[in-house]
Backbone as CSV, one residue per row, in Angstrom:
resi,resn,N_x,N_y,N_z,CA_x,CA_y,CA_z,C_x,C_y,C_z
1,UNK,0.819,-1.193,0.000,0.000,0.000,0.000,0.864,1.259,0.000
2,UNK,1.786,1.628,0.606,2.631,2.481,0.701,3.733,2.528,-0.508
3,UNK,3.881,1.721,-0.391,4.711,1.702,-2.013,3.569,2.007,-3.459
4,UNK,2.166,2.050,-3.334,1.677,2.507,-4.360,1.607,3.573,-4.225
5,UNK,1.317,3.985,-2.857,1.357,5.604,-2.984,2.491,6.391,-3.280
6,UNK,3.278,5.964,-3.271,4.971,6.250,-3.170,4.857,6.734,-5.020
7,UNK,4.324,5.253,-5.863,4.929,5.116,-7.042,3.747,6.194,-7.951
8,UNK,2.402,6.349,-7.232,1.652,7.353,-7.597,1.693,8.816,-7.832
9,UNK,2.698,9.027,-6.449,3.262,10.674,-6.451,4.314,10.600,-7.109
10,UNK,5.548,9.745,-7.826,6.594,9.931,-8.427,5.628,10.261,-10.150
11,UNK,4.688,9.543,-10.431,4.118,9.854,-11.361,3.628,10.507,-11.603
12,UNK,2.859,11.257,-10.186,2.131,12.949,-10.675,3.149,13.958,-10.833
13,UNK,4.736,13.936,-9.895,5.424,14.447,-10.191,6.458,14.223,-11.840
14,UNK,6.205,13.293,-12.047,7.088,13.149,-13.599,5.992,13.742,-14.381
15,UNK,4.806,13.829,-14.102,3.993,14.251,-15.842,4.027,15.836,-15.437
16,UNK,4.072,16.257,-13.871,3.818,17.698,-13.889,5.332,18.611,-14.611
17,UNK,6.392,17.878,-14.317,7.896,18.098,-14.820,7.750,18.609,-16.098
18,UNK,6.787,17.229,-16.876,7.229,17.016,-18.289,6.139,18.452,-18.652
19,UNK,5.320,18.855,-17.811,4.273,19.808,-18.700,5.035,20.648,-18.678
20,UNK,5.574,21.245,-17.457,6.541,22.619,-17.327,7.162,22.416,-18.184
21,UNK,8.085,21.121,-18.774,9.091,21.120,-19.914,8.417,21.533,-20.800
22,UNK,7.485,20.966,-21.616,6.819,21.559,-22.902,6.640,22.949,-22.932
23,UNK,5.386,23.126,-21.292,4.931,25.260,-21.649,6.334,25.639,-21.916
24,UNK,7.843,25.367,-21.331,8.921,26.161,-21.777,9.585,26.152,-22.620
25,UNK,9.198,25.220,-23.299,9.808,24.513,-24.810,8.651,25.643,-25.771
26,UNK,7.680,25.382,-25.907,6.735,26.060,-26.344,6.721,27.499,-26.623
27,UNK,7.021,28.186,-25.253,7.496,29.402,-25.362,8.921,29.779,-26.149
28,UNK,9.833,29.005,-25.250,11.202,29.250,-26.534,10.896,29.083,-28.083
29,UNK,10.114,28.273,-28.381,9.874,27.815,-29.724,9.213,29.391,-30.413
30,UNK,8.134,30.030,-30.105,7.590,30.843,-30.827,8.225,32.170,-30.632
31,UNK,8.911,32.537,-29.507,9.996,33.683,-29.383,10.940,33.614,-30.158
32,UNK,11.953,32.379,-30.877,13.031,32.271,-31.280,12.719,32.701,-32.792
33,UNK,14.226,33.762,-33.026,13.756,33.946,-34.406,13.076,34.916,-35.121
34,UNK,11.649,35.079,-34.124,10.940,36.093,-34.537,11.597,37.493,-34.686
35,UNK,11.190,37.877,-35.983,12.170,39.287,-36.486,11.549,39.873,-37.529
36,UNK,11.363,41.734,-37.617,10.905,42.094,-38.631,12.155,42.860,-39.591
37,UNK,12.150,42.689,-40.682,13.234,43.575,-41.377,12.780,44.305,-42.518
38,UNK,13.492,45.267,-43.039,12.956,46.482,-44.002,13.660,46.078,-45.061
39,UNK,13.390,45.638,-46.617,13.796,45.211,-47.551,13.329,46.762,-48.402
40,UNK,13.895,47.749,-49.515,13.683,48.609,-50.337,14.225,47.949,-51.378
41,UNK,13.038,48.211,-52.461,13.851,47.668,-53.857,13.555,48.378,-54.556
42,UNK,14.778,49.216,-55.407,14.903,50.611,-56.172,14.896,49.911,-57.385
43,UNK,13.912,50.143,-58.524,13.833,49.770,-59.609,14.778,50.950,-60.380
44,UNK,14.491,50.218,-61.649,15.209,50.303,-62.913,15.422,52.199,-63.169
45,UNK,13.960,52.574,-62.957,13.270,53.996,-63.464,13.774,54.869,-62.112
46,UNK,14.312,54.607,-61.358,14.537,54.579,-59.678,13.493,55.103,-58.639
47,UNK,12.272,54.281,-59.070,11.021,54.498,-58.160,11.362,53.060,-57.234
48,UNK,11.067,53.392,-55.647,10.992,52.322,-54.992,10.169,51.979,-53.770
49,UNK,10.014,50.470,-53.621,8.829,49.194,-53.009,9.664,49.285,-51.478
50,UNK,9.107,49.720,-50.486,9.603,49.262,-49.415,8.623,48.087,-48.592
51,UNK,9.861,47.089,-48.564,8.522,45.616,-47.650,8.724,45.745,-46.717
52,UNK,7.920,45.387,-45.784,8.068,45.411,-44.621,7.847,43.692,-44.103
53,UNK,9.390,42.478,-43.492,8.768,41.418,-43.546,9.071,40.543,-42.501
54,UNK,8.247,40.166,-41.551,7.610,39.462,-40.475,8.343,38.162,-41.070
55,UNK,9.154,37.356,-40.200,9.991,36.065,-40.772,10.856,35.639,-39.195
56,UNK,10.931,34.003,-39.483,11.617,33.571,-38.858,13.272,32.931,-39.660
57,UNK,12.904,33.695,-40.889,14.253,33.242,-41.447,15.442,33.455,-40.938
58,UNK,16.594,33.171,-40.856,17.872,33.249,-40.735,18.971,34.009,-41.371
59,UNK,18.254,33.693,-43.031,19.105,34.548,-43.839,18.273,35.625,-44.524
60,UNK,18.505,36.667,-45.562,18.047,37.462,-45.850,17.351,36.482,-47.255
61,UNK,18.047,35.360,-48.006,17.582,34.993,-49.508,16.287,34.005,-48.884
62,UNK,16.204,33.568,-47.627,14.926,32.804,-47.336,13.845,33.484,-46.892
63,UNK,13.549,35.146,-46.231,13.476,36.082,-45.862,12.614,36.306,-47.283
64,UNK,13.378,36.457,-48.163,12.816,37.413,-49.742,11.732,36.027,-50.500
65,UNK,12.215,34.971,-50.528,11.434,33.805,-50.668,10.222,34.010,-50.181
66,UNK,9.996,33.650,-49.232,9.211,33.484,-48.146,8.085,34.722,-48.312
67,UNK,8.134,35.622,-48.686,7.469,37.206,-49.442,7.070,37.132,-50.187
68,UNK,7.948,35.828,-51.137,7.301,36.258,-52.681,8.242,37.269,-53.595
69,UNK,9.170,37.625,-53.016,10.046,38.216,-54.051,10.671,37.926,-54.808
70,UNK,10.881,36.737,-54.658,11.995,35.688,-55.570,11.862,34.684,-55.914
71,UNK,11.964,34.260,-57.403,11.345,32.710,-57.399,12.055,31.551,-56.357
72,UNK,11.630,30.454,-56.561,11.951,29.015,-55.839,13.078,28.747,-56.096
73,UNK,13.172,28.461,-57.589,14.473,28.504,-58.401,15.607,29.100,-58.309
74,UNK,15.262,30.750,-57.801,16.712,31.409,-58.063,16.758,31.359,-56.431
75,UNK,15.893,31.344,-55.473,16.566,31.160,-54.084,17.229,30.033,-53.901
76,UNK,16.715,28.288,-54.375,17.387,27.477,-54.799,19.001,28.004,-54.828
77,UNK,18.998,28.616,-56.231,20.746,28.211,-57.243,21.106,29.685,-56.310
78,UNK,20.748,30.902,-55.331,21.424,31.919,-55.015,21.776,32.684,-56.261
79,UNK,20.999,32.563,-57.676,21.431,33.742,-58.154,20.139,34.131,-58.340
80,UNK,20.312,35.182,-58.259,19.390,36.214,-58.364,19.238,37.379,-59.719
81,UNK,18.208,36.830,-60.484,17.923,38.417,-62.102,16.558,38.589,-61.884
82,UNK,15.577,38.259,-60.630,14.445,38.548,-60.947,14.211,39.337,-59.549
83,UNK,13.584,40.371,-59.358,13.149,40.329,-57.834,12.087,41.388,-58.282
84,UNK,11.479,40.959,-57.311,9.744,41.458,-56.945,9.332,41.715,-58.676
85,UNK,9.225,40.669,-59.506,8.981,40.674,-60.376,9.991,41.290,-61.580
86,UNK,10.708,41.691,-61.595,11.370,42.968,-62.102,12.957,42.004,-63.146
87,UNK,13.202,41.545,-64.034,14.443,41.057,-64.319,15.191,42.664,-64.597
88,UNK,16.945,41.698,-64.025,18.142,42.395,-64.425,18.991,41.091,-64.336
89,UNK,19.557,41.229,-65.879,20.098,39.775,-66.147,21.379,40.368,-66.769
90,UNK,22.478,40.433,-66.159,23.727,41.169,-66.596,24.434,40.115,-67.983
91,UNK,23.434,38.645,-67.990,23.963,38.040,-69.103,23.681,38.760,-70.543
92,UNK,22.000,39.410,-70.445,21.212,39.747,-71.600,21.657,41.173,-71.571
93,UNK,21.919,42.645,-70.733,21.810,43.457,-71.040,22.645,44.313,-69.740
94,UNK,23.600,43.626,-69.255,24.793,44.360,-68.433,24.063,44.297,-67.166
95,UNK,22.437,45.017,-66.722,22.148,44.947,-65.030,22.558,43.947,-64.208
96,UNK,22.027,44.440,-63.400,22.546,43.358,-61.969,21.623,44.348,-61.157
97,UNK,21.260,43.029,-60.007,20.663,43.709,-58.703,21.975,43.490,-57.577
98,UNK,22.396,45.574,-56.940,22.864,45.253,-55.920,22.072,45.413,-54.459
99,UNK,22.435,44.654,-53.463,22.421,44.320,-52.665,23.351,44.615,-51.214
100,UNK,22.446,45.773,-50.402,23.167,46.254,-49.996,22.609,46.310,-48.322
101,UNK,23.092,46.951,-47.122,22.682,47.129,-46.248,23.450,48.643,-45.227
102,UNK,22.512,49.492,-44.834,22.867,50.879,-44.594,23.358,51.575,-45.649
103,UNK,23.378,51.306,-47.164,23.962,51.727,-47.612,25.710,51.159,-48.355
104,UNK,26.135,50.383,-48.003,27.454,49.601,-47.835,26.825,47.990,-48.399
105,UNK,27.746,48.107,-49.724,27.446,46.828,-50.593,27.366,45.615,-49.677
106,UNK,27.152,44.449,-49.431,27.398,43.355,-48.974,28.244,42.159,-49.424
107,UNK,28.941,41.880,-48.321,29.977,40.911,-48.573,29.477,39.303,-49.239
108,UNK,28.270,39.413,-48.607,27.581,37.657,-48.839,26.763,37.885,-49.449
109,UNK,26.259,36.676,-50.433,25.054,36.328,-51.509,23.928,36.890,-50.099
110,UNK,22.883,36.755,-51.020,21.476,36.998,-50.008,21.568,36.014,-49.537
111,UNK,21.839,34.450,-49.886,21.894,33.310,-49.101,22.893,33.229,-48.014
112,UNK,23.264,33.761,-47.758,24.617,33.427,-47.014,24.436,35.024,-45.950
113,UNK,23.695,35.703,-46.262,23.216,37.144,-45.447,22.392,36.222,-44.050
114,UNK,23.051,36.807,-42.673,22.109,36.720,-41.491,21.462,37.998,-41.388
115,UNK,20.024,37.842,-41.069,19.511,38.971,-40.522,19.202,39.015,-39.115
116,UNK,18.936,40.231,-38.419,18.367,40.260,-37.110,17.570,41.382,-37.138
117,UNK,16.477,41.660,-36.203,15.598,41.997,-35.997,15.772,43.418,-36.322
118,UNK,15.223,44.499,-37.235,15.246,45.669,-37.118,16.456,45.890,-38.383
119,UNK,16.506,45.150,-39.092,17.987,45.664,-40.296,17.059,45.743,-41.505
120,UNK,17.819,46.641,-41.909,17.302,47.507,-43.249,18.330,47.133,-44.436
121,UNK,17.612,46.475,-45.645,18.778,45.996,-46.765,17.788,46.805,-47.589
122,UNK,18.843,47.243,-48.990,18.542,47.905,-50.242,18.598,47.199,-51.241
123,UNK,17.570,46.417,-52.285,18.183,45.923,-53.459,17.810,46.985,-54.790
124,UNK,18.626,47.055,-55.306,18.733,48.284,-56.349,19.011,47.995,-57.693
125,UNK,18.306,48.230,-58.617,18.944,47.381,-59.970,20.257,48.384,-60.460
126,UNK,20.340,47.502,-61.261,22.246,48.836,-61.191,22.456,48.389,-63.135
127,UNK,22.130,49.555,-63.836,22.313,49.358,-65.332,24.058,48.930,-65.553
128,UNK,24.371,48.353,-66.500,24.956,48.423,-67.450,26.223,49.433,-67.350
């Protein structure tokens, strides 16, 4: 008799453990990550789209995905001639989209870009 009661409270205490584990798992889970960032994209004519985009991405090229700015494909292969609809294909006609942040080109592909909460990147088509 005493030993069931014994093995009864080790069990209300292991499932109450395991709930606290989850609510805190739970919570870490939907805090982590969460980040908004400011994407501007200066077209061709130099009128420009500022997004504003809610993401748990990591990098800035899963970030632009994830929006809709970029096909599947070119976030796939990391190159980039299309964004927010718009080609610059430096194969067909010299453009290129740069890619920048504060102002100051960037060292890494958009794939290889970390973001954190509150950063502002520029993509800008850049003629020929």
């Amino acid at each position: 008799m005493k030993k069931t009661i014994i093995m009864r409270g080790m069990a209300i205490l292991a499932v109450i453990s395991m709930l606290f584990c989850l609510a805190a798992c739970g919570q870490n889970q939907t805090q982590q990550g969460e980040k908004t960032i400011m994407v501007t994209v200066v077209y061709e004519d130099k009128s420009d789209k500022a997004f504003e985009i809610s993401t748990d991405a990591e990098k800035l090229g899963e970030a632009l995905y994830q929006e809709g700015l970029v096909t599947e494909a070119e976030y796939k292969t990391g190159f980039y001639t299309t964004i927010d609809g718009v080609r610059a294909d430096y194969t067909l006609d010299g453009a290129w989209w740069c890619f920048t942040k504060g102002g100051e080109m960037t060292t890494a592909g958009a794939n290889d870009l970390s973001i954190a909460d509150g950063d502002s990147f520029e993509i800008t088509h850049t003629p020929a």
